[in-house]
KEKE-3310 file (N, C-alpha, C; in steps of 0.2 Angstrom, whole numbers, plus 5000, padded with zeros to 4 digits):
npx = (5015:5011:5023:5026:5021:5032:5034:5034:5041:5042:5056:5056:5063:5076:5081:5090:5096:5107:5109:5124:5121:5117:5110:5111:5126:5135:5150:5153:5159:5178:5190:5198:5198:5184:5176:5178:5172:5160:5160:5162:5148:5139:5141:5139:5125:5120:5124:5118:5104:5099:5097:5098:5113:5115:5121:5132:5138:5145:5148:5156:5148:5137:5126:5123:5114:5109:5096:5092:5076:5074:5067:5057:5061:5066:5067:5070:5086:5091:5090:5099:5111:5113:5113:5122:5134:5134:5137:5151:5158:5158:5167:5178:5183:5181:5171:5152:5135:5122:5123:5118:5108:5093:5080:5080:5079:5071:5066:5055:5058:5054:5059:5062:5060:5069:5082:5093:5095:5097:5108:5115:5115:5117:5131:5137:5138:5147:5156:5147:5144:5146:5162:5168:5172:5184:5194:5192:5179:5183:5193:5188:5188:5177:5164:5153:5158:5172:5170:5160:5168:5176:5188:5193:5193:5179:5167:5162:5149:5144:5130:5131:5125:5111:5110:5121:5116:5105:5108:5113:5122:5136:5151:5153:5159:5164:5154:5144:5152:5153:5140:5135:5144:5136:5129:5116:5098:5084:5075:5077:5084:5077:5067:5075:5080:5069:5071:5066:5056:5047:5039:5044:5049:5044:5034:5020:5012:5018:5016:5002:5001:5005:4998:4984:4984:4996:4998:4986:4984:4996:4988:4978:4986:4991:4981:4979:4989:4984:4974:4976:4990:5002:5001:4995:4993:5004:4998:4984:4984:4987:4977:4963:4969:4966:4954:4949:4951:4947:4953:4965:4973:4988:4990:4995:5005:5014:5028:5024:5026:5015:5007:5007:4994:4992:5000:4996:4987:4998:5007:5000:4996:5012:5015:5006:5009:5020:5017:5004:5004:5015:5027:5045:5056:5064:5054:5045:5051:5053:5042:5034:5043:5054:5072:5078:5080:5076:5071:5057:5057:5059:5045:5038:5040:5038:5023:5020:5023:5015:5002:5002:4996:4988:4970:4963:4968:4972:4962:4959:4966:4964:4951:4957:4963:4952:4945:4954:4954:4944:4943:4949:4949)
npy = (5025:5018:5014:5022:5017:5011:5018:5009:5004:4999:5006:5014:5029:5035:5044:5039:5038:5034:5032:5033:5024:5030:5043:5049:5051:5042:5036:5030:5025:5020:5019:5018:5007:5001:5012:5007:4993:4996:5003:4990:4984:4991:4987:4976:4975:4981:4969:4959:4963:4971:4986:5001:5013:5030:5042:5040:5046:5045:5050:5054:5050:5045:5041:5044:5041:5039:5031:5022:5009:4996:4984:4987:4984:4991:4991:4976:4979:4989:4982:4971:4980:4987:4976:4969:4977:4981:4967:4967:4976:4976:4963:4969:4980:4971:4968:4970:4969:4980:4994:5005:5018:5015:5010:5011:5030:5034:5045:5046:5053:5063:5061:5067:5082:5083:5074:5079:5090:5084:5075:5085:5091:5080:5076:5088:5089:5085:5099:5107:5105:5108:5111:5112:5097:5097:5107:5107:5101:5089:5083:5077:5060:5048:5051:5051:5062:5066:5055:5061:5072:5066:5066:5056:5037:5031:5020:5004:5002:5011:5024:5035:5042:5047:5059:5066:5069:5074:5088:5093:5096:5094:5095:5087:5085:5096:5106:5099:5100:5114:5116:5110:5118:5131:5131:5124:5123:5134:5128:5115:5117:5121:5111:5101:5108:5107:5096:5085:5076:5075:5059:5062:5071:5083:5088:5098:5091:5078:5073:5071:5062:5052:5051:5050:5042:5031:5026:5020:5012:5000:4997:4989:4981:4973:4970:4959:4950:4947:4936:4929:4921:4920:4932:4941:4935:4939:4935:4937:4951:4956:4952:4958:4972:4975:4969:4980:4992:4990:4982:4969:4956:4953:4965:4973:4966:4966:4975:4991:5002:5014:5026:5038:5036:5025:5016:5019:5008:4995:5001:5003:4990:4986:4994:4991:4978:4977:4986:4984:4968:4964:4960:4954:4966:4960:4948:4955:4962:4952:4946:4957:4957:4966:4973:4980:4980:4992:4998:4994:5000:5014:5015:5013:5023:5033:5033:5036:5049:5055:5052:5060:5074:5071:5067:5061:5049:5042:5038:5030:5019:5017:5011:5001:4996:4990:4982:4972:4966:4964:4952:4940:4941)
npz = (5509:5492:5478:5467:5452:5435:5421:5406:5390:5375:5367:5373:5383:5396:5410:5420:5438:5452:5469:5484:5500:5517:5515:5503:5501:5504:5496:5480:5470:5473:5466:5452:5449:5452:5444:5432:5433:5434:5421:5414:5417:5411:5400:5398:5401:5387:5380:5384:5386:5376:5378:5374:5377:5380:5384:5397:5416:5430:5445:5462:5470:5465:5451:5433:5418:5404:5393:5381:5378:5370:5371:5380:5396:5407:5420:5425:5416:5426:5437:5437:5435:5444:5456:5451:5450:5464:5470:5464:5468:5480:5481:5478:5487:5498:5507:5512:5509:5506:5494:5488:5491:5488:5477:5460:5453:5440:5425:5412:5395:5386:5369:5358:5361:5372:5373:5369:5377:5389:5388:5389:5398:5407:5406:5409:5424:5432:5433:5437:5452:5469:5470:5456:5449:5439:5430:5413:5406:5398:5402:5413:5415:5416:5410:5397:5389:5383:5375:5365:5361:5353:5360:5367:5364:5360:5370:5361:5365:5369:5360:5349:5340:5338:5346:5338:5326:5331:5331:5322:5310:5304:5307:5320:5333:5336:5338:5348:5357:5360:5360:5371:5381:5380:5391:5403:5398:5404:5405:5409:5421:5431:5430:5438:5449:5458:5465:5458:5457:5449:5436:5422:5411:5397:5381:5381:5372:5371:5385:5383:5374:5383:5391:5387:5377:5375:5389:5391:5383:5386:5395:5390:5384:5394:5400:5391:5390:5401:5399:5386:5388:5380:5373:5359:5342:5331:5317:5320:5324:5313:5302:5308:5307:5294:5291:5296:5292:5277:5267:5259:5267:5264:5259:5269:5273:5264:5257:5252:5241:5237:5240:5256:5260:5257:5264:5277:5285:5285:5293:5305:5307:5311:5321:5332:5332:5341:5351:5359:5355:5359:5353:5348:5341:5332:5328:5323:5310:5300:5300:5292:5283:5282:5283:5292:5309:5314:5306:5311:5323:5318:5310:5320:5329:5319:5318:5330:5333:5325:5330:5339:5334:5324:5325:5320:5316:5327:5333:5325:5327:5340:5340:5329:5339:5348:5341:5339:5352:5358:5346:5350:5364)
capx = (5013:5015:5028:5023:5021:5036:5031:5037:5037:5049:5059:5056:5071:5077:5086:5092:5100:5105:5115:5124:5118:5118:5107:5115:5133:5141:5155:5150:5169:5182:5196:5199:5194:5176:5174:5179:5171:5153:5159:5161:5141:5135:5143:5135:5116:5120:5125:5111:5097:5096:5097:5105:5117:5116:5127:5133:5142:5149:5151:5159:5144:5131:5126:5118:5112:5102:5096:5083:5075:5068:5063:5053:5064:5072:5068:5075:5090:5092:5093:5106:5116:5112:5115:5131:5138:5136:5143:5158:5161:5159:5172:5185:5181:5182:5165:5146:5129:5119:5128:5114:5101:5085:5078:5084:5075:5071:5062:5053:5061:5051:5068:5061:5062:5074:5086:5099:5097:5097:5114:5121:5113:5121:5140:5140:5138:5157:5155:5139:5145:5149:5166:5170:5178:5190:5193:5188:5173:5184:5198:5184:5186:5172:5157:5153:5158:5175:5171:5158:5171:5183:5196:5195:5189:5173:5165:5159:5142:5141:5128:5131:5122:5105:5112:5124:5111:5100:5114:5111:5131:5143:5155:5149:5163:5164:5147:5145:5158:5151:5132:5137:5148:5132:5127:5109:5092:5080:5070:5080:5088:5072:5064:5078:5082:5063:5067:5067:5051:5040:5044:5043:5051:5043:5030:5012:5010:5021:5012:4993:4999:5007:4993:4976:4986:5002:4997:4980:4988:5000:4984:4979:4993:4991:4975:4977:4992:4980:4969:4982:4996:5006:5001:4991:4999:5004:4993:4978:4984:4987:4969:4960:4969:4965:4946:4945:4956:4942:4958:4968:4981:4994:4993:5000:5012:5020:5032:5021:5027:5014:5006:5007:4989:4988:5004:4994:4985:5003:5011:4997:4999:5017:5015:5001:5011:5025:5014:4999:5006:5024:5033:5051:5058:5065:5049:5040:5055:5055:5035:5032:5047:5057:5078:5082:5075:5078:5064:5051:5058:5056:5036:5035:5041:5033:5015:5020:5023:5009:4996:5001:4992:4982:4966:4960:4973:4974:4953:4958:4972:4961:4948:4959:4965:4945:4943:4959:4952:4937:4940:4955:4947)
capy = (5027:5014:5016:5026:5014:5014:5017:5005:5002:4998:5010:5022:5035:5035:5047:5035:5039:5031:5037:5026:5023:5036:5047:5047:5053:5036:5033:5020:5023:5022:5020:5017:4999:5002:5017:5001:4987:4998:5002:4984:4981:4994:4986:4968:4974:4979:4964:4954:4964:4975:4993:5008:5019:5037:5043:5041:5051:5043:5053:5049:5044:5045:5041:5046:5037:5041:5025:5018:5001:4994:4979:4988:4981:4996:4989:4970:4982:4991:4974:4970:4985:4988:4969:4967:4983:4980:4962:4969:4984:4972:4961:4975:4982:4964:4969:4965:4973:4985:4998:5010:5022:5011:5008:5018:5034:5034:5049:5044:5057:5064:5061:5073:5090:5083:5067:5083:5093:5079:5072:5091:5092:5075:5076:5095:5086:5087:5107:5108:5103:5116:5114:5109:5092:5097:5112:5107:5092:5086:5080:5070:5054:5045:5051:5051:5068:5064:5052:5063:5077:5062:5066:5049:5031:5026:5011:5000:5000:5018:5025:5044:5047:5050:5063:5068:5070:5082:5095:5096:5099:5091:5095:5085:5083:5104:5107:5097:5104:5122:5116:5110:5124:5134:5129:5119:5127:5137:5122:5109:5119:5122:5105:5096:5111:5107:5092:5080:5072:5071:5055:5062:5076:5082:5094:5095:5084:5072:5072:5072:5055:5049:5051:5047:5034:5026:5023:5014:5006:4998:4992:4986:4975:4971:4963:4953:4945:4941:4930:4925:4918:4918:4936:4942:4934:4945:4935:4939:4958:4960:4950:4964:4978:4973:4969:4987:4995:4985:4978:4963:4955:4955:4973:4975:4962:4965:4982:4995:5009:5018:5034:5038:5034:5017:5012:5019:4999:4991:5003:5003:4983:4986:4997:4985:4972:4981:4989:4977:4959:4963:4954:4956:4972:4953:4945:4960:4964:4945:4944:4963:4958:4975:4971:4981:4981:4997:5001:4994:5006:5021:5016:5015:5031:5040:5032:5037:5057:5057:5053:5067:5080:5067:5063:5054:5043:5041:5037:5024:5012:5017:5007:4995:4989:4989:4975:4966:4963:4959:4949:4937:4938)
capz = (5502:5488:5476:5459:5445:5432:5414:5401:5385:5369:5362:5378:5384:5402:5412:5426:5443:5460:5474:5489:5506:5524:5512:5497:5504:5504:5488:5476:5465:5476:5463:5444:5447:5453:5441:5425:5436:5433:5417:5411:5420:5407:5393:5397:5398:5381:5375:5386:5388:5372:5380:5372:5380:5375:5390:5407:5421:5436:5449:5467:5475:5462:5444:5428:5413:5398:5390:5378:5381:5363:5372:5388:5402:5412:5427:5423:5417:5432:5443:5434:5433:5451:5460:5449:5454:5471:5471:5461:5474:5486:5480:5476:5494:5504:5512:5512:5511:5500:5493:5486:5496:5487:5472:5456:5451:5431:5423:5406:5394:5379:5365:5353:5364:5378:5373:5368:5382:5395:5388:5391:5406:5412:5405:5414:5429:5435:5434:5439:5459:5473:5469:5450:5450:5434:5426:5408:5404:5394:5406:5417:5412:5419:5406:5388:5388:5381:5368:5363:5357:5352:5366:5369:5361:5363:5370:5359:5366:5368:5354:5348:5333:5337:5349:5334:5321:5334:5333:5312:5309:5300:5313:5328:5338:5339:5338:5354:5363:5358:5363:5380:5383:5381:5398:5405:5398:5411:5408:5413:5427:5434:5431:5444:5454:5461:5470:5454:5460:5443:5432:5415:5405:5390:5380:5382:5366:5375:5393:5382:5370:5387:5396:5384:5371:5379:5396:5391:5377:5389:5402:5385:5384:5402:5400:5384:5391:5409:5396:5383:5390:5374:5367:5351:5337:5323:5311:5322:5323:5303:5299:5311:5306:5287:5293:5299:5283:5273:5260:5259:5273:5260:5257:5276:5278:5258:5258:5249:5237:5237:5241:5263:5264:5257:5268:5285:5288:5287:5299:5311:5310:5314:5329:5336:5335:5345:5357:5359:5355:5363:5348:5346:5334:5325:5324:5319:5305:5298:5297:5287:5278:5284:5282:5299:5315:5314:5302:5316:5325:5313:5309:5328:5330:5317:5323:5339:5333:5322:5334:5345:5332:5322:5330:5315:5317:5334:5333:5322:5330:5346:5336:5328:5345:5352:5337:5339:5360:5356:5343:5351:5370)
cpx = (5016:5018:5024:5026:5026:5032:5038:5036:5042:5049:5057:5063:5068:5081:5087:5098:5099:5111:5119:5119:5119:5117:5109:5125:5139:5144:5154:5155:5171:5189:5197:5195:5185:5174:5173:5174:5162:5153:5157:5152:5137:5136:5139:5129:5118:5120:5119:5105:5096:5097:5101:5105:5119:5121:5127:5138:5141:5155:5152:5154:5136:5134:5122:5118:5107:5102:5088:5082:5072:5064:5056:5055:5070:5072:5070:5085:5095:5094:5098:5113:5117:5116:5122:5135:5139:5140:5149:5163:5162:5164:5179:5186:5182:5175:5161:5142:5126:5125:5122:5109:5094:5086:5080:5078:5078:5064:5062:5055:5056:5059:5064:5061:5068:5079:5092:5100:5099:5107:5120:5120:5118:5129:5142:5140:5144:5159:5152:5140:5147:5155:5168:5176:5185:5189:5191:5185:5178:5190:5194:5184:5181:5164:5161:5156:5164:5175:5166:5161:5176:5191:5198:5190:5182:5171:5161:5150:5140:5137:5128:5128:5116:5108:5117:5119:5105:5104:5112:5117:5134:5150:5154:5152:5164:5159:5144:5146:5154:5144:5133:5142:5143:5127:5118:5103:5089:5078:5068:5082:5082:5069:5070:5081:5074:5064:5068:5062:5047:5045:5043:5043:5047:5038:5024:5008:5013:5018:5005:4994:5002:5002:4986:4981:4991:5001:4989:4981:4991:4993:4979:4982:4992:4985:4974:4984:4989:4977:4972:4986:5002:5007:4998:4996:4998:5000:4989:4979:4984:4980:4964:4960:4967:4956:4944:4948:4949:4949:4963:4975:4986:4995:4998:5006:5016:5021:5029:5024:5022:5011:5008:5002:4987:4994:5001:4991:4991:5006:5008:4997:5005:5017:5012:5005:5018:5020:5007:5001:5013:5029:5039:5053:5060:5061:5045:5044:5056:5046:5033:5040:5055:5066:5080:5078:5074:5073:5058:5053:5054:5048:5036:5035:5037:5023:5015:5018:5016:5002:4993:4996:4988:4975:4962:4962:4973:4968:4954:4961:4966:4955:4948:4960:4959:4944:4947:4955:4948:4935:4945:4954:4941)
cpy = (5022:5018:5017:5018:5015:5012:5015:5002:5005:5006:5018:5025:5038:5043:5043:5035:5035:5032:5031:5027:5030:5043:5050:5051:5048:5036:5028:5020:5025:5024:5019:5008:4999:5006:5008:4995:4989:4998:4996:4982:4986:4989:4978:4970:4977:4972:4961:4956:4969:4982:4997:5015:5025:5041:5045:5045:5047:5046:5050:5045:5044:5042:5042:5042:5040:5036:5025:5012:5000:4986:4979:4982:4985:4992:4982:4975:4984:4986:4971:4975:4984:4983:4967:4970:4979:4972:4963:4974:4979:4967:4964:4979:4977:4968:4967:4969:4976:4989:5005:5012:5018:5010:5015:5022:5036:5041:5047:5052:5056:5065:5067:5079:5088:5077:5073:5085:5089:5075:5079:5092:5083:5075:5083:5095:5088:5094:5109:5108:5111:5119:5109:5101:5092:5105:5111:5099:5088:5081:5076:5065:5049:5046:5051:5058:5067:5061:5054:5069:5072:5066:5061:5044:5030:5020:5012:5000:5006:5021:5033:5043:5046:5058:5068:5073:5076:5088:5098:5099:5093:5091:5094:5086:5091:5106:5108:5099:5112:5121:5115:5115:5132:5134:5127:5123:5130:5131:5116:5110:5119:5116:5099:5101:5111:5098:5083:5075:5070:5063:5057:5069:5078:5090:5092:5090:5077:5069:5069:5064:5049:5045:5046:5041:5030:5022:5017:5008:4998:4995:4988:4979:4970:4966:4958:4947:4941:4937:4928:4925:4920:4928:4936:4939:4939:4944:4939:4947:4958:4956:4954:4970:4979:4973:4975:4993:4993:4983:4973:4961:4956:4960:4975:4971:4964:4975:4986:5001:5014:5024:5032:5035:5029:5013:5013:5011:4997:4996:5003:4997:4985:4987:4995:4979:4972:4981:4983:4971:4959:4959:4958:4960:4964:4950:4948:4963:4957:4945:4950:4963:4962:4972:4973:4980:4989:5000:5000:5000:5014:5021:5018:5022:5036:5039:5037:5047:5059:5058:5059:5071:5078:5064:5059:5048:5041:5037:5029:5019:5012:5010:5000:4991:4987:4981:4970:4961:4960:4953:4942:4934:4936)
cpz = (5497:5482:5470:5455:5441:5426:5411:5398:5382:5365:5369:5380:5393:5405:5420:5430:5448:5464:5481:5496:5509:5517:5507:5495:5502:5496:5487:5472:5471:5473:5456:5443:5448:5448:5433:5427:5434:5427:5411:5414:5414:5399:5392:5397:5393:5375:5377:5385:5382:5373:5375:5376:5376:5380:5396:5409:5427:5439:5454:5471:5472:5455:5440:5422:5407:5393:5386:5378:5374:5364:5378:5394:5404:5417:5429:5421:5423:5439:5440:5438:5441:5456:5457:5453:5459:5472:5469:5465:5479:5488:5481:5484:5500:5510:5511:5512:5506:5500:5490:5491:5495:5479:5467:5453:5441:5431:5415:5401:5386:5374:5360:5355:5370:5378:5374:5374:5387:5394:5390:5397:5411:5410:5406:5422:5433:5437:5437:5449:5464:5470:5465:5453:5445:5432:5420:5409:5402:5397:5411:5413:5414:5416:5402:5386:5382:5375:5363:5358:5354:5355:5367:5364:5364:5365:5366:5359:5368:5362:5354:5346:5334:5340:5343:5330:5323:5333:5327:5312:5307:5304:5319:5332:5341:5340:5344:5361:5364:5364:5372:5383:5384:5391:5398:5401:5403:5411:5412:5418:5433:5437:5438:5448:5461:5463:5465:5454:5454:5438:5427:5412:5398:5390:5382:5379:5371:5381:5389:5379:5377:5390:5394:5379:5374:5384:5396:5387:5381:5395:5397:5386:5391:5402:5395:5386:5399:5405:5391:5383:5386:5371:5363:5346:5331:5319:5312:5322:5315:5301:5302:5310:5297:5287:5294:5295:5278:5267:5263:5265:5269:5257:5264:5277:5270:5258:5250:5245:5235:5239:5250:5264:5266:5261:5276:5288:5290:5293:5305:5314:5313:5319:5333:5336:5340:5351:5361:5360:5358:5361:5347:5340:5328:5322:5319:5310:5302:5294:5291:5282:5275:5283:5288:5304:5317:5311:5305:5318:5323:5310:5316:5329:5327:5317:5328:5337:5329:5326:5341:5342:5326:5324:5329:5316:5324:5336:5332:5323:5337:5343:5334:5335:5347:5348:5340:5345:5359:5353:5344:5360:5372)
residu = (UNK:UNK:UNK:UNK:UNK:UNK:UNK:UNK:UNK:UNK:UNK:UNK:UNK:UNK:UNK:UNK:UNK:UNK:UNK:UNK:UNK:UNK:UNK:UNK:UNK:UNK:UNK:UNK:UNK:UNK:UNK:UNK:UNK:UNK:UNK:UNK:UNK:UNK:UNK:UNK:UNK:UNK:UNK:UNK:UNK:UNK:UNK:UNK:UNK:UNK:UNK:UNK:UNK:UNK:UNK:UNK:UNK:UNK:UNK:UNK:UNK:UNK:UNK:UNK:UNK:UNK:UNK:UNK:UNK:UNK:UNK:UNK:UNK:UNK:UNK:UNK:UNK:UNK:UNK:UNK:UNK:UNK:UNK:UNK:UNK:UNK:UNK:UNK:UNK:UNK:UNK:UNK:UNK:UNK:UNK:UNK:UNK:UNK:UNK:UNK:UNK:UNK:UNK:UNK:UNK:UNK:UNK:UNK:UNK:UNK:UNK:UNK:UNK:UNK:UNK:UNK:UNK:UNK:UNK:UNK:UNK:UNK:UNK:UNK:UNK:UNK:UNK:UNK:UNK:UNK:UNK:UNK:UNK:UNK:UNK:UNK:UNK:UNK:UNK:UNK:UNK:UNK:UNK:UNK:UNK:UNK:UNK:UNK:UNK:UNK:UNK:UNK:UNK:UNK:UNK:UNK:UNK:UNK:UNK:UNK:UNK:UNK:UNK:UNK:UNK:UNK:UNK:UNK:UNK:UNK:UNK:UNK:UNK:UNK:UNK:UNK:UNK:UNK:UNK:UNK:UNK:UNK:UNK:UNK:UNK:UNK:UNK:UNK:UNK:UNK:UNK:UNK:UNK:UNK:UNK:UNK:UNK:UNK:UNK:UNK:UNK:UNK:UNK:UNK:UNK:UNK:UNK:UNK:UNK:UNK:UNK:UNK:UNK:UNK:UNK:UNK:UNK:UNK:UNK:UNK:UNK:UNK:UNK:UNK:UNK:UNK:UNK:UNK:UNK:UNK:UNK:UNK:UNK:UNK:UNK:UNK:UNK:UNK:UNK:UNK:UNK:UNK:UNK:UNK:UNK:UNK:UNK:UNK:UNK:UNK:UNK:UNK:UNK:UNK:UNK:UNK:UNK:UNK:UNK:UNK:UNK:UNK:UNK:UNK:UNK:UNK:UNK:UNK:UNK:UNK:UNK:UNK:UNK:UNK:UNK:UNK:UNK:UNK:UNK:UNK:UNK:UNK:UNK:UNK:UNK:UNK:UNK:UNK:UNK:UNK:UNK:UNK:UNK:UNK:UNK:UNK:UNK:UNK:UNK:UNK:UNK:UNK:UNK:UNK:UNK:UNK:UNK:UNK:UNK:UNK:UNK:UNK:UNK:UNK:UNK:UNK:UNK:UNK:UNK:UNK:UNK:UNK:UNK:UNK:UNK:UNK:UNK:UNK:UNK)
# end
């Protein structure tokens, strides 16, 4: 049977595991140096490859991750993370070989109903075993659990504050503590006491825009890079989406003040030039003008949420991309 397809695509949200060899039995930390030697392998695909770290657990012979990719490159990530590892374990061990059971198992995570529960669901992990590995979360040093109640410093490269800001309290670091002290939801409990087989977490909205907008979107993309080499350029996305708006390219690419309606063109440019042309959060933040990459981002996303229960809107990017294809291949 061939291997499921992984979905990817910028600014997605992982829950990513993998276990060792002899059926996922074997220990991948043997001592404080493999536990840092993995840690420091995190810390570099941040620098290199763009990822963010929402938080990990590293257990004895397994691990957890909860990541977003803004570039769409888990599975570049993951060969990283992966192949380092193991040379580094292999190193510190004086031996040779693979070191993991297979390929690493990712489940695509709707963030808007399940980024929070998925990080209490992975930093309760140490409890969660036959037989508890600590008596409190907060003395496992080997997750974010810790840095998340400030017991301990954070890495660097570790990112709270989305995870913070879902909790809506002023008091994170207790809040936190309290929330994951509440223990897993049915939902979650259920969802990986089954086996853990589906790839993708989420609500109905989330499964329906995965399913009818994202996923065609992405074979979209797919075929415009089989016949342009290069990618849509941006120009050609904002002179299409402006053709199909019927008003000016300089309405879309210069930063708008006014009402929500008449900013919908430039944001649908934005989010086409992301999803469609596959240009860098920098390209796309330099050409509309935007000051952070951060603010791609935030159109992306709220396109993204919109289309879930807009069908107008959703008609009408389905639309704009029909032009752009048409009018570029």
């Amino acid at each position: 049977m061939p291997r499921p397809e992984r979905i990817e695509y910028q600014d997605a949200y992982y829950h990513v595991m993998n276990r060792g060899r002899d059926g996922g039995r074997r220990d991948i930390f043997l001592s404080k140096e493999y536990y840092e030697a993995f840690l420091g392998t995190l810390a570099e695909v941040v620098e290199r490859f763009g990822v963010v770290i929402h938080a990990y657990c590293l257990m004895t012979n397994h691990y957890h991750l909860l990541v977003q990719t803004p570039y769409a490159n888990i599975s570049r990530v993951m060969r990283h993370i992966n192949g380092v590892y193991t040379q580094r374990y292999n190193r510190l061990k004086h031996t040779d070989g693979p070191l993991f059971r297979g390929r690493f198992k990712s489940i695509l995570v709707d963030s808007d109903g399940y980024l929070l529960q998925l990080s209490r669901y992975i930093h309760r992990n140490p409890i969660e075993t036959k037989e508890p590995m600590v008596a409190e979360l907060a003395e496992y040093p080997w997750s974010s659990y810790p840095a998340y109640i400030n017991h301990s410093a954070a890495p660097d490269w570790l990112f709270r504050e989305q995870i913070y800001g879902m909790l809506g309290s002023k008091h994170r670091y207790a809040s936190y503590a309290r929330y994951v002290a509440e223990g897993n939801s049915d939902t979650i409990t259920r969802f990986y006491n089954r086996g853990n087989t589906s790839q993708v977490i989420g609500d109905k909205d989330f499964l329906g825009w995965l399913k009818d907008f994202k996923i065609p979107d992405l074979k979209d993309a797919d075929y415009v890079k089989q016949v342009i080499p290069h990618g849509v350029a941006i120009a050609d996305i904002v002179r299409w989406t402006a053709n199909y708006y019927r008003t000016d390219e300089t309405e879309l690419i210069g930063v708008s003040r006014g009402r929500q309606e008449a900013r919908i063109p430039r944001k649908v440019a934005i989010y086409l030039s992301q999803q469609l042309g596959g240009h860098s959060l920098n390209t796309i933040m330099q050409y509309f003008g935007l000051n952070h990459v951060g603010s791609v981002s935030y159109v992306t996303s709220s396109i993204r949420s919109e289309v879930r229960v807009n069908i107008t809107l959703s008609e009408e990017i389905e639309n704009v991309k029909r032009l752009i294809i048409e009018k570029v291949t």
